[in-house]
N, C-alpha and C positions, 0 to 999 in steps of 0.2 A: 535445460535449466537445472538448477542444485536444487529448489527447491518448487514445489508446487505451487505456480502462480496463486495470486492472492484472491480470498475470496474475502469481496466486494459483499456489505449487506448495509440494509437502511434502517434496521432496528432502531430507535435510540434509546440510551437510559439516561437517565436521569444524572445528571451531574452536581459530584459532589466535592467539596475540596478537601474533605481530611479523606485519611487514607482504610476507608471503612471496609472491612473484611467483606465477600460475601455470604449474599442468603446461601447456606449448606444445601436447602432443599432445588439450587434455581445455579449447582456448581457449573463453573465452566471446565473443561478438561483440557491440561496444554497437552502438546504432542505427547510427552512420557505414560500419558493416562491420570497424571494426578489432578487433584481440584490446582487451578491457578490461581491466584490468587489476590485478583483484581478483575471486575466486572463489568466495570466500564470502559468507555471508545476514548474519551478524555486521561489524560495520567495523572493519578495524583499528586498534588500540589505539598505533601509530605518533603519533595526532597526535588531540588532545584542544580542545573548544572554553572560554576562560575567561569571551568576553560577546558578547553576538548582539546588536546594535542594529539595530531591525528595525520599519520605515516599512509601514504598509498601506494599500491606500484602496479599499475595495470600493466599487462602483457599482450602489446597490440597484433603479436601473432596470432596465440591462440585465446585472445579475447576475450579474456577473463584479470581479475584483480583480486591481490590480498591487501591488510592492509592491520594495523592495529592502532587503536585510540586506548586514550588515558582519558577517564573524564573527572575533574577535582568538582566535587559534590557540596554542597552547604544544606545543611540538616535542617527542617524547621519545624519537626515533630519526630520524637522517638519510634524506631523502627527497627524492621529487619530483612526489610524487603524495600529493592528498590526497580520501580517500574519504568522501564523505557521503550522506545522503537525499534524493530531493524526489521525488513521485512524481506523472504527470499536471498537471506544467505547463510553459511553455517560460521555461527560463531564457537569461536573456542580458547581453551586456556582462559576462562575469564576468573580475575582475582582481585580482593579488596587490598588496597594498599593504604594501610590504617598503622595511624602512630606507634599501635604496637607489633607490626610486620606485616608481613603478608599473607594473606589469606584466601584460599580457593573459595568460590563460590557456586552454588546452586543454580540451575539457570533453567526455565523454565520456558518453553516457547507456547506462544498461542497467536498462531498465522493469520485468526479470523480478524484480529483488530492490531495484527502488525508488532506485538507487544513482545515483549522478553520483562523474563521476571527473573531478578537477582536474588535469592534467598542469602541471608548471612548467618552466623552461628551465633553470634554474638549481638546485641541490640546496637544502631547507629545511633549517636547520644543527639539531640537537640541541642544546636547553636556549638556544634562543632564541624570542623572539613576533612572530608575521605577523597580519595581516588580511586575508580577501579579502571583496568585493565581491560579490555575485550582484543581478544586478535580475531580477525573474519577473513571469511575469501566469497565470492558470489563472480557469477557470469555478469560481462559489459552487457547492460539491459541492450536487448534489440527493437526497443519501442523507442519513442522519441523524449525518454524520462526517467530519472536518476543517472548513474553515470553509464552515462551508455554508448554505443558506436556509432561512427558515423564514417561516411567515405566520398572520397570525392574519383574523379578520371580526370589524367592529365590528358594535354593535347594528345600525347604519342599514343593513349591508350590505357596508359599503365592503370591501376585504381590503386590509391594510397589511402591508409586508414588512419582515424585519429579517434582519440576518445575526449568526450568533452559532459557535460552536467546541465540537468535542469531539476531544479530541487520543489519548485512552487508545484503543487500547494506540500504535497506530502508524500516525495521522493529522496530527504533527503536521506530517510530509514532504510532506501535500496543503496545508500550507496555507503551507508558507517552506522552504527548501533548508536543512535543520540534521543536526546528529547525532543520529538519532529513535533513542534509545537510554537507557534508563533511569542507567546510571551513568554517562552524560557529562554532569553537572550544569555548569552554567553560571547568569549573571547576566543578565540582561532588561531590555534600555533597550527600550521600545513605544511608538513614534508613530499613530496612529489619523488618517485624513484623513477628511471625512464633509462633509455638509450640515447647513445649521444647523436645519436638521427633526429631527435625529437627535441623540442623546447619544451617545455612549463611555465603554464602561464597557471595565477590565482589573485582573490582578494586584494592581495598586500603587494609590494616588489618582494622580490626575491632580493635576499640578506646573505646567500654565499651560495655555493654548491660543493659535492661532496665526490670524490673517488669512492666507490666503491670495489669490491670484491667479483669478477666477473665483469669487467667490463663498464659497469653500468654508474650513473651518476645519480646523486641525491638530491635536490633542491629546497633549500630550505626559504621559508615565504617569515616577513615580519608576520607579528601576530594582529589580528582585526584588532577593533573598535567591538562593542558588547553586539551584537547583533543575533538574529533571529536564523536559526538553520535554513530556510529556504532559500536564505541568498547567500550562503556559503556557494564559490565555484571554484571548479579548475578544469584546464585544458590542456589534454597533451597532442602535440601535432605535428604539421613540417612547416606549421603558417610564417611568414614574413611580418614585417611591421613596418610603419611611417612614426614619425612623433611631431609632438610639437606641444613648446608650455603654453598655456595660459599666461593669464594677464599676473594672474592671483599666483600663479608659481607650480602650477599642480601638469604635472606631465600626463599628457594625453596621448594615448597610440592607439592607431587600427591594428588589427590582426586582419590577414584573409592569406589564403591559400596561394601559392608562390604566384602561379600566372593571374590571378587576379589582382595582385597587389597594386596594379596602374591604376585601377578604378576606387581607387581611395581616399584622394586627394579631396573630393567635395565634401564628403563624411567629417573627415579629419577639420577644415576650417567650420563645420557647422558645430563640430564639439566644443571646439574651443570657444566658439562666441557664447552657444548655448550656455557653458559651466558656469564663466565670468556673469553673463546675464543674470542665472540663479542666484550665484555667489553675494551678486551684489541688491536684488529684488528683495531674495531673504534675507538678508541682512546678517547670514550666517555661514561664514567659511567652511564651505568644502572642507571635509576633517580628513583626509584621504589624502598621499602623495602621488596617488595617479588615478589617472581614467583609464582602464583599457574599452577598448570597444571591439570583437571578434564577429568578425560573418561566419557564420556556421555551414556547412553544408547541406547537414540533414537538421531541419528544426521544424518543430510543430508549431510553436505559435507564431504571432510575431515579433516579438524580441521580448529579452526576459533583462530585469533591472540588478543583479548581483553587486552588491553594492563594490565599487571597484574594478568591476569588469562583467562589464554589460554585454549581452550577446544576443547576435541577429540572425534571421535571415541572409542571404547573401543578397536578393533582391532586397533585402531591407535597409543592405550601408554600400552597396556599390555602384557606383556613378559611372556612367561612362558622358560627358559631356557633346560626343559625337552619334551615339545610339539612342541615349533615356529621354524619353519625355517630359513636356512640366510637370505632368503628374506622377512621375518618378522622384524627379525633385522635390514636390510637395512632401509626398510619402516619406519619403527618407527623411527630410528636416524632421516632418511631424514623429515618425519613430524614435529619432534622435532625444530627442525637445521631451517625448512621454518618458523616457528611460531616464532622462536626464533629472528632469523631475522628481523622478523617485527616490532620488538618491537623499533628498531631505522627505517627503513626503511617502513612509513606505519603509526608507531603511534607520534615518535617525530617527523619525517618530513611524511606530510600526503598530498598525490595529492590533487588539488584545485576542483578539477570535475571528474568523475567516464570517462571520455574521457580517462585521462593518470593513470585510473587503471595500468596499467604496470609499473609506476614507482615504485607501493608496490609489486606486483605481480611477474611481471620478475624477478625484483632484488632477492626477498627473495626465486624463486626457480633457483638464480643465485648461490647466497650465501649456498643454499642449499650443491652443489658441492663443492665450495671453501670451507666451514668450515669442512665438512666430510674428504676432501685430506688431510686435515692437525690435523683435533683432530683422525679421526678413520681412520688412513692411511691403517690397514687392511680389512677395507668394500672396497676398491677397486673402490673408488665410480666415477673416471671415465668412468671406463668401464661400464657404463649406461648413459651415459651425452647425448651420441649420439643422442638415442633411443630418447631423446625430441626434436633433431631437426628437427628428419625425423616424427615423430608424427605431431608436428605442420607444418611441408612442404605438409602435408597428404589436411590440411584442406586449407593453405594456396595456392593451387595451384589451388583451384577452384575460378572461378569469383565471388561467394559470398562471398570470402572471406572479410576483411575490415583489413587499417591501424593498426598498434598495437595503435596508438593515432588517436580514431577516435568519431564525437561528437554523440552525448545521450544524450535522454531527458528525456522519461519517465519510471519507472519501467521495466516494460520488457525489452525494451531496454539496462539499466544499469546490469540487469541481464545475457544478454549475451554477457557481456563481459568477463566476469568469464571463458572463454575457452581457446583454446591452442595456441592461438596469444598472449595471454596478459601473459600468463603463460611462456609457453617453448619457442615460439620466442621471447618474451621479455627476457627471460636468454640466448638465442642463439647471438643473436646482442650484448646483456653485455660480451660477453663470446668474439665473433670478435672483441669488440672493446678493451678489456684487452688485447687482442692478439695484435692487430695492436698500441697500447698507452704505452706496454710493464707494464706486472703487478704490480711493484714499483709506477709507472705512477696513474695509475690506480686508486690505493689503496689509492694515495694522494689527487685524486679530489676527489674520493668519500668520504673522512673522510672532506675535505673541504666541500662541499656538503651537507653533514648530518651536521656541525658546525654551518654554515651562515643560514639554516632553521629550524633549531631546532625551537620547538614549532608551527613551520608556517604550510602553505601550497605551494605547488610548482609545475609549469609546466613546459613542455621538456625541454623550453630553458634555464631553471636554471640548469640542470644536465650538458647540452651541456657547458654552461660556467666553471661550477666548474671543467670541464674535460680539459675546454682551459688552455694554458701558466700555466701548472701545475706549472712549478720552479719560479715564481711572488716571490718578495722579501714577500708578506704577508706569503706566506707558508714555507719561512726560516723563517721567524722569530717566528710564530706560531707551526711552524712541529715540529715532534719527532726527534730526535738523526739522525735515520737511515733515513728520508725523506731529512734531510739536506745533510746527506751525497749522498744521491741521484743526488740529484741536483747540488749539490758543482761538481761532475764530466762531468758534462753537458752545455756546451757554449750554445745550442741549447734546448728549448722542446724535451723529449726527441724522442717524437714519428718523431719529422721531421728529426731528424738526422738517424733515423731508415727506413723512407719509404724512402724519396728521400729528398736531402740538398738545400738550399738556400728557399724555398718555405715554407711560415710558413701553417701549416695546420687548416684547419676552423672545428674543431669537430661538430659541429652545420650543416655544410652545406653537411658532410659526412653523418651524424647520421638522418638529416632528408627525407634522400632519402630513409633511414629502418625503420622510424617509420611513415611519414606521407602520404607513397602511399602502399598501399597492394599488397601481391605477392613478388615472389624473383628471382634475376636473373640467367638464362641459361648463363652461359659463355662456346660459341664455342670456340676448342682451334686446330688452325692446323698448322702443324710442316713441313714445307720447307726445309731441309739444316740446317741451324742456325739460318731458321726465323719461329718465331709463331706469327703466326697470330689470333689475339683476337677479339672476339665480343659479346655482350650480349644482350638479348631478354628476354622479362619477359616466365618464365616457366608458361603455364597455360593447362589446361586438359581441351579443346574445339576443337569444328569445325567450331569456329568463327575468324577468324585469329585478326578482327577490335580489337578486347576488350585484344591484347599483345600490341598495339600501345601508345608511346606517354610513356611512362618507360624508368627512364636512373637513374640508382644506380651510386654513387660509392663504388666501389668495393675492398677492401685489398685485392689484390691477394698474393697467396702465391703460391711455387712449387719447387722441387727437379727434380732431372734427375738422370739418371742410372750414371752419372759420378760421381755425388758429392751428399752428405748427406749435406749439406750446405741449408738451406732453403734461400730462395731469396725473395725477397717482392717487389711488385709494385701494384700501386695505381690506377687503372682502372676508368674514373673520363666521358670518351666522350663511343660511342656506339662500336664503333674500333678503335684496336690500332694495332703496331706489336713489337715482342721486339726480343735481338737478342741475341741466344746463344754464351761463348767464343767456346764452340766447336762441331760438329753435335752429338747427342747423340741416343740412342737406344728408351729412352722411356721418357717422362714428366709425373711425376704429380702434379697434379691442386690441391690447398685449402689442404695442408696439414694437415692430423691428423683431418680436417674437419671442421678447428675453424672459419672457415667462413660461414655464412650463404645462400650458391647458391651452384648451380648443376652446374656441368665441361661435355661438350663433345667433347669425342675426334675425331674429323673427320679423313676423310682421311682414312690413315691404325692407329690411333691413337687407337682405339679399340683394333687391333690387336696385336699390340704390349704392353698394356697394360695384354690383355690377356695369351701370352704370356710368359711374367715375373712373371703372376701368378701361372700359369702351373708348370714353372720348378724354381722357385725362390721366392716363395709368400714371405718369412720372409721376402724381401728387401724391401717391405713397411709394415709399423705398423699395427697395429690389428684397427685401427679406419680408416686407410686408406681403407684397404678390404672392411671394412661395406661401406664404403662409395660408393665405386668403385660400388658395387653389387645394395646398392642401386641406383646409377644413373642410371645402366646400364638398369635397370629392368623399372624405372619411365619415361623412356629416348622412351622406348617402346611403350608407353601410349599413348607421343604426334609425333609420327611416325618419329624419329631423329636417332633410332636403329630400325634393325629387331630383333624378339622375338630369330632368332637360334642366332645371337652373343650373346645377352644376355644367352641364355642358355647353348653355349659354355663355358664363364667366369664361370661360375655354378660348370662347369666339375669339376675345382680345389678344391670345398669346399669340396671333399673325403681326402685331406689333411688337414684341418681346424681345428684346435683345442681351436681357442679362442673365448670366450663370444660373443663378439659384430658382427664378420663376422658370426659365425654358425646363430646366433637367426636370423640375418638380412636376410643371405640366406631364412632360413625356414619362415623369416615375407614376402619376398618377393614369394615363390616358393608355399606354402601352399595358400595363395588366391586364386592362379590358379585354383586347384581343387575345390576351398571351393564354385566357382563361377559354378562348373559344378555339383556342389551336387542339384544344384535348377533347374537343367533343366535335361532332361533325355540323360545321355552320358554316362552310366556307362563303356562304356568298355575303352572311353580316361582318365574317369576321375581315373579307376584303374590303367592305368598305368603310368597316373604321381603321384600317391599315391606311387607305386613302385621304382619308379625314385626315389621319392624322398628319400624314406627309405635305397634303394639301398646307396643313395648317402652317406647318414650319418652311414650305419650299423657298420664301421670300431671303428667312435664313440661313438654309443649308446654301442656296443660288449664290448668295453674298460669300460665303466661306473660299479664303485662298486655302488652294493647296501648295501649304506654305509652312515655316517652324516660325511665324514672324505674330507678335504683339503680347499683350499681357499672361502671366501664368493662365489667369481665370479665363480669356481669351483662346489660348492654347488648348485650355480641358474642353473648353465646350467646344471647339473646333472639330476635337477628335471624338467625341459621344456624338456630333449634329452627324459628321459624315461617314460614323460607322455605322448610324440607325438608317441616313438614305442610301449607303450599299445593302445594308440587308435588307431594306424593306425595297429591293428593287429600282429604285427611283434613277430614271435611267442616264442621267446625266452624269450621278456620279459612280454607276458603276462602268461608267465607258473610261472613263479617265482613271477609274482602281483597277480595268484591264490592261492599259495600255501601261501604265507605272509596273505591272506584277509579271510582265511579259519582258519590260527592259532589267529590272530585275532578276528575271532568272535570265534572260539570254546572257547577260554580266557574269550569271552565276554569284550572284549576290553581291558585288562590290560595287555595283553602283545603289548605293540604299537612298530610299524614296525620302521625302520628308517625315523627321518622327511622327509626327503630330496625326498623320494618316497613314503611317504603317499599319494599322490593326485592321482598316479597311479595305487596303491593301492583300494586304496576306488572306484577312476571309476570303475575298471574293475568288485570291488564288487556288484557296482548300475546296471551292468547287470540284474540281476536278482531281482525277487519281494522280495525274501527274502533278499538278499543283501541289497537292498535300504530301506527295513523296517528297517534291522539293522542299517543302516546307520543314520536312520531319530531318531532311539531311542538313539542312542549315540548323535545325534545333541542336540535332546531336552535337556538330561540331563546334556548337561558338561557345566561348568563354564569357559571354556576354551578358549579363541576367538577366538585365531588364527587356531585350530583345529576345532571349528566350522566352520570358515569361508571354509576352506576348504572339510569339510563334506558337504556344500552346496554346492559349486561349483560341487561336484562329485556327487552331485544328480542330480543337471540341467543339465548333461550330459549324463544321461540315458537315451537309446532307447524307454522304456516304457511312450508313450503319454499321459498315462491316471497318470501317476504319476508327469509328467512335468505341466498336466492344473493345478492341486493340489497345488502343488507347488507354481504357480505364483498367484495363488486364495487366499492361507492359506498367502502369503507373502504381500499383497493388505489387507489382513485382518486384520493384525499384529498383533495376538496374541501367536502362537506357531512359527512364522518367522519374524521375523521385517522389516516392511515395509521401513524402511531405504533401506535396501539387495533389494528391488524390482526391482531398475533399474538394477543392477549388473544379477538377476535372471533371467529377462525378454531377457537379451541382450545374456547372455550364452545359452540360451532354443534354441535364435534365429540363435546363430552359430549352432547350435546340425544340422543336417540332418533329424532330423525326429522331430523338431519341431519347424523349421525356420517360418511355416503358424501359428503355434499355439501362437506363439508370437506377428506375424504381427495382429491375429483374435483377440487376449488379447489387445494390444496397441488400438485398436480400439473402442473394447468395452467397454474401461471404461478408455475412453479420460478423459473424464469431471470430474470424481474422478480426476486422476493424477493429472490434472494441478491444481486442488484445492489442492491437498495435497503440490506437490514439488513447486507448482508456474512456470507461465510461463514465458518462458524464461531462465529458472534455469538448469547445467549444467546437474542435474538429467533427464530433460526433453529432451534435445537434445543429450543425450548418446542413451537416449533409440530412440529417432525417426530415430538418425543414424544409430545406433546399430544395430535395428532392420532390415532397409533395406538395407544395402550395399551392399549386395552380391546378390542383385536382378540384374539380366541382359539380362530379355527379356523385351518386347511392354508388354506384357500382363500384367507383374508387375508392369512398370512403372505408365501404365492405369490406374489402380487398388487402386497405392499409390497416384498418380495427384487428382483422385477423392476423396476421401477420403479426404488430405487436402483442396481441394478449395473446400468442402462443410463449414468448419468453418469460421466462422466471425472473425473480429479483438480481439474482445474481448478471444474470445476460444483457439487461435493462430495461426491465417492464414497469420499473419505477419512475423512471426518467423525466424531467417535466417536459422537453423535446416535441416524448409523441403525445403528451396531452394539448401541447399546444400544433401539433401538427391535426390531430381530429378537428379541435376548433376552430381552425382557419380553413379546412376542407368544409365541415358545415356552415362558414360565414359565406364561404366561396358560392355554396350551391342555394344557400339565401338569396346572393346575390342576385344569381343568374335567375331564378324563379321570380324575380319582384322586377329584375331592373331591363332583362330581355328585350320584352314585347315595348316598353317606354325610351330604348335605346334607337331599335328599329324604325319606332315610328318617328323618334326626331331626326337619322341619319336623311329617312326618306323626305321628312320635310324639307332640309337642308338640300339634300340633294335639287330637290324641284325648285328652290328659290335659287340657289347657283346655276339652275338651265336658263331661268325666267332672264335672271342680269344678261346672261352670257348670249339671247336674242336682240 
């Protein structure tokens, strides 16, 4: 490295916008030894960038780049110092190029907060424009962030390199000396220098290329649109391309690497539908002459949004329509669809501060949903919507949880916001609140929304307004056709004529009780006669009672009754309320279809009669109701509101279950059980809720072809039913995952099984050493991703220990497994039962690799810290993992929220087991003896 990696700190100061000297007595020293001078993590707002013209020329030999930028400056307070980013390289030759010549400048480095200080001689005058100069050189980062390396292996062998960018949140100071800061948008002149072996690809088309001196070629890119440095990209490579216009005119092309270019063709028509669908939804043209879209080879997340040319995974845009699954298919749309999205939601309107990440975040894995219901209405893509709410309810119900808009300072910090609050409960609240503002509604603030900030930046309470007094004469007169007609039928907004009349509604005052306190509310609900009685409580997984206190949502309630399919709505705004039915009814349910974000219980006999209707009438609620119900019923457990036998009562029903969302939710609720007894020594409870549970679904696994035949949603649960009864043994279908993994390999893989149960397939194969050799040499060799990906995951779930350390070692190494897969690899070993230690002992011993590869704080890091412990729940483990992290300093990550929420889910763990044990055992035992009694 040129320079001393970065040290990472969580100090914060205080942020201020003028450009205030600091305290003498509290100096900072930059590298030279002098005071620096600027003391905060924030840059001051003194001096603003309007266009970066910026030259690169990486050298994919010896893997490094130089490069020089020009940045034209606008003044908005008198100065002589101007403060910017670059982090880990050596800048030099840096000079102000001002009206009256040119002028060397002072430069000042201070690595702790990534900053360089320009000193002038001369004062910068307020409400006038300068340029400086910077030329730099720095190493092709070797982590999976700023512009850094990446490599691929051809068929023959060879390994080709290319170098490509990921700027978010605050890489893009590793890769050009700029203001790495979301609301100092600027305009983007990019020249690319390279070898004529190589393309250039970025932002804009490319507007000519250049001869140069030696060989080597220039590429000159138009200049952006004003946008925000994190989505500045470029890529140089040996990739291929496909094209094809849109409707609208705007040229869309894949990138990927020459022998994968076949597997592009799905990608390619899903962009094209996608764009036009946006284009035409918001009512806002695509401001861009092209899309590109790149599969990357080496990538850490899952696709990154640069506005222009968006970049994946390669499992993330490549299709093979003979090898991928429907949930290959899914995956890719839904990646496609979230990137796609951001391209107005993100890149035209851009949050002011990484606080309201969620207003790119949520949205675009809001939109995700909405554009797939309507352009790919056979991906079924509700029936997954769920699964993100109860995901993020997962993380959101522990006290380290934090606000969806909550404030960050420095690097790590911004980095863990990237998780499942800003993500899936920011689409869960967009998703209540389209429900409760009526989708028409909806559609009109947010194309309002995205109009009035275009080009800007924006926080909550700009979204909360565009969402107010949607039918405002501005939006007749501005709206489309059908918005007018909207409103033309409407005296009222329409959402107040919808919840309750006369009372105009504050979207603002609703929406910031779910974005600016953490946690989501319990609403009790108990049934008198005609009267329910309501009240809520924040849901939280403690045996702290203080840290539920001082929470009060409003709440869109919604709810049916065994009398009427009528849904009803009321506005739950104080702690209790009661409402009254026209008639006593049999059974209520709470939050229909689930479009709200909080958990319902039913006191009383309210359980019972729930249960009930499920027993002998489950179709009278919807298939997202089930899940829901199952879910509550089970999480409701946790904080002792249910005992474990009702909850496994309600269970009974799922032997008649046949759709997506209840079956996976039962088995996401009912399999933890055991998966918490595989770590402690219980085998003979833990085999017979293994039994239970297989018992319970046999009717449906029995029913399943092995087959690629019927709906998406069909197809997913096909391959989760019959990869849960190979591994739980169930002997039927591991006879027939034998006899498929035996014609398979004696083919030597060309005769391939049906997708849909390859995974079960291939497990059952990883049994054995020779299984999994074969397994490892079909991995190496195929061009295939999605088949890959899968021939991994069926190797990290092999019994054989000594083939799993391998594994996570050659994956860390990333030469024959790519160390991208690492967290994915590390996290599966640690579900396995026989190598849940061998992950925890790997996670450990090579901490300090990790967090230098993924970065701390990064979602990579805290999948695996959770990943790896969650299903610990004894003292001993807790011990074991407490030590371990409070040996690390700030710097390493002992700030992290990760392992705070990794301790609290080990001590909800061993709550659990201490309460719910001995009430498990004795209902399995009951069940058991009433299943002997029938079967006489």
């Amino acid at each position: 490295m040129l320079v001393p990696v970065l040290l990472l700190l969580s100090a914060a100061f205080p942020l201020t916008s003028a450009a205030q000297l600091p305290n003498q007595d509290n100096l900072h020293r930059a590298t030279n030894g002098q005071p620096f001078p600027w003391d905060r993590m924030r840059l001051p707002k003194t001096i603003s960038p309007l266009h970066y013209d910026l030259t690169i020329h990486p050298n994919l030999t010896s893997l490094d780049f130089t490069g020089v930028v020009r940045i034209q400056l606008d003044v908005h307070e008198d100065t002589s110092t101007i403060i910017l980013h670059a982090k880990n390289m050596q800048v030099s030759n840096v000079v102000l190029l001002a009206p009256e010549g040119v002028k060397p400048l002072q430069v000042y480095e201070y690595p702790r907060f990534h900053q360089l200080a320009l000193l002038s001689e001369s004062v910068l005058t307020k409400g006038r424009k300068y340029e400086v100069q910077l030329e730099f050189a720095a190493n092709l980062s070797d982590s999976f962030h700023g512009f850094y390396k990446s490599s691929y292996r051809t068929s023959s062998g060879e390994v080709r390199v290319l170098a490509s960018t990921q700027f978010e949140a605050t890489f893009a100071r590793g890769a050009f000396p700029c203001f790495d800061e979301p609301a100092f948008k600027a305009n983007f002149t990019i020249r690319i220098i390279r070898e004529p072996r190589h393309i250039a690809i970025s932002n804009m088309p490319k507007i000519k290329t250049v001869e140069l001196p030696g060989g080597l070629l220039e590429d000159h890119f138009d200049t952006t649109l004003k946008m925000s440095t994190y989505l500045v990209a470029y890529i140089v490579s040996d990739f291929l391309s496909v094209s094809k216009t849109s409707q609208h005119g705007v040229k869309i092309s894949i990138y990927a690497v020459p022998e994968k270019i076949d597997q592009t063709a799905f990608a390619l028509e899903a962009a094209v539908k996608l764009l036009d669908f946006y284009d035409d939804y918001f009512d806002i043209p695509y401001p861009l002459p092209k899309q590109d879209l790149a599969a990357i080879p080496d990538f850490q997340s899952g696709a990154m949004e640069n506005w222009g040319l968006t970049t994946y995974r390669e499992t993330g845009l490549l299709f093979d329509p003979e090898k991928s699954s429907a949930s290959d298919k899914l995956g890719i749309t839904k990646v496609i669809a979230h990137e796609l999205a951001h391209q107005w939601f993100g890149n035209l309107v851009t949050m002011e501060w990484w606080n309201d990440l969620w207003l790119n975040e949520g949205f675009a894995k809001f939109m995700e949903f909405i554009s797939l219901d309507i352009t790919y209405p056979e991906l079924h893509v509700d029936d997954f919507f769920l699964g993100k709410c109860f995901e993020a309810m997962e993380v959101d119900s522990l006290s380290s949880s934090h606000p969806v808009s909550t404030p960050v300072e420095n690097p790590t910090q911004i980095q863990e916001m990237f998780d499942d609050v800003s993500y899936d409960k920011g689409a869960c609240i967009l998703n209540m609140l389209r429900d409760f503002l009526t989708p028409e509604a909806f559609e009109i603030g947010i194309i309002r929304y995205l109009k009035r900030y275009s080009y800007q930046n924006t926080v909550n309470s700009h979204l909360w307004e565009s969402l107010s007094n949607i039918c405002s004469s501005d939006d007749l007169d501005e709206g489309r056709m059908e918005h007018r007609e909207f409103c033309s039928k409407r005296n009222l907004p329409p959402a107040a004529s919808k919840w309750y009349s006369g009372d105009e509604l504050d979207v603002k005052a609703i929406m910031d009780t779910w974005t600016l306190q953490e946690g989501f509310p319990l609403v009790t609900v108990e049934i008198r006669g005609r009267e329910v009685k309501l009240s809520q409580e924040r849901y939280l997984k403690t045996d702290d009672p203080s840290l539920t206190e001082g929470f009060l949502w409003q709440i869109p309630l919604t709810y049916m009754t065994s009398t009427s399919t009528t849904i009803h709505r009321f506005l739950l705004k104080t702690k209790s309320d009661v409402l009254y039915l026209p008639k006593e009814v049999d059974w209520v349910k709470f939050n229909v279809d689930m479009s709200g974000y909080y958990m319902v219980h039913y006191a009383g006999e309210g359980w019972n009669s729930i249960i009930k209707v499920l027993q002998h009438n489950h179709t009278a609620l919807s298939s997202n109701d089930r899940a829901s119900l199952i879910h509550n019923v089970f999480q409701l457990v946790s904080v002792g509101k249910v005992r474990l036998d009702t909850a496994m009562e309600l269970s009974l029903y799922l032997s008649k279950e046949t759709e997506i969302m209840p079956v996976t939710q039962g088995l996401g609720e009912l399999v933890p059980l055991y998966k918490l007894m595989e770590k402690r020594d219980m085998a003979v409870l833990e085999n017979q809720m293994k039994d239970y549970i297989v018992n319970l679904f046999r009717g449906l696994i029995d029913r399943q072809e092995w087959s690629d035949s019927g709906s998406v949603s069909e197809r997913v649960l096909r391959s989760y039913l019959v990869l849960f009864a190979c591994f739980r043994n169930y002997a039927p279908c591991v006879t027939k995952a034998t006899q498929l993994f035996k014609e398979w390999k004696d083919s030597d893989g060309k005769m391939s099984p049906p997708v849909d149960v390859t995974m079960a397939v291939f497990m059952i194969g990883a049994r054995t050493p020779e299984g999994w050799d074969f397994l490892f040499e079909k991995y190496r060799s195929s061009m295939q991703m999605s088949l890959r990906s899968r021939l991994k995951s069926a190797m990290a779930i092999s019994p054989m220990q000594d083939k799993l350390k391998w594994m996570m070692e050659q994956s860390l190494h990333g030469e024959v497994m790519k160390t991208q897969d690492l967290p994915d690899v590390v996290v599966t070993i640690s579900k396995n039962p026989r190598g849940y230690k061998l992950g925890w002992d790997f996670l450990r011993a090579n901490w300090h690799t990790l967090i230098k590869k993924f970065d701390l704080g990064s979602h990579s890091i805290s999948y695996m810290v959770t990943g790896v412990t969650n299903q610990y729940s004894t003292r001993e483990m807790l011990d074991e993992v407490r030590s371990f992290f409070s040996s690390l300093t700030e710097e390493t990550g002992s700030e992290m929220r990760c392992i705070q929420q990794s301790y609290e889910t080990i001590e909800d763990n061993i709550r659990w087991m201490d309460t719910n044990i001995p009430l498990l055992q004795a209902w399995l035992d009951k069940r058991n003896r009433s299943v002997v009694r029938e079967d006489l």
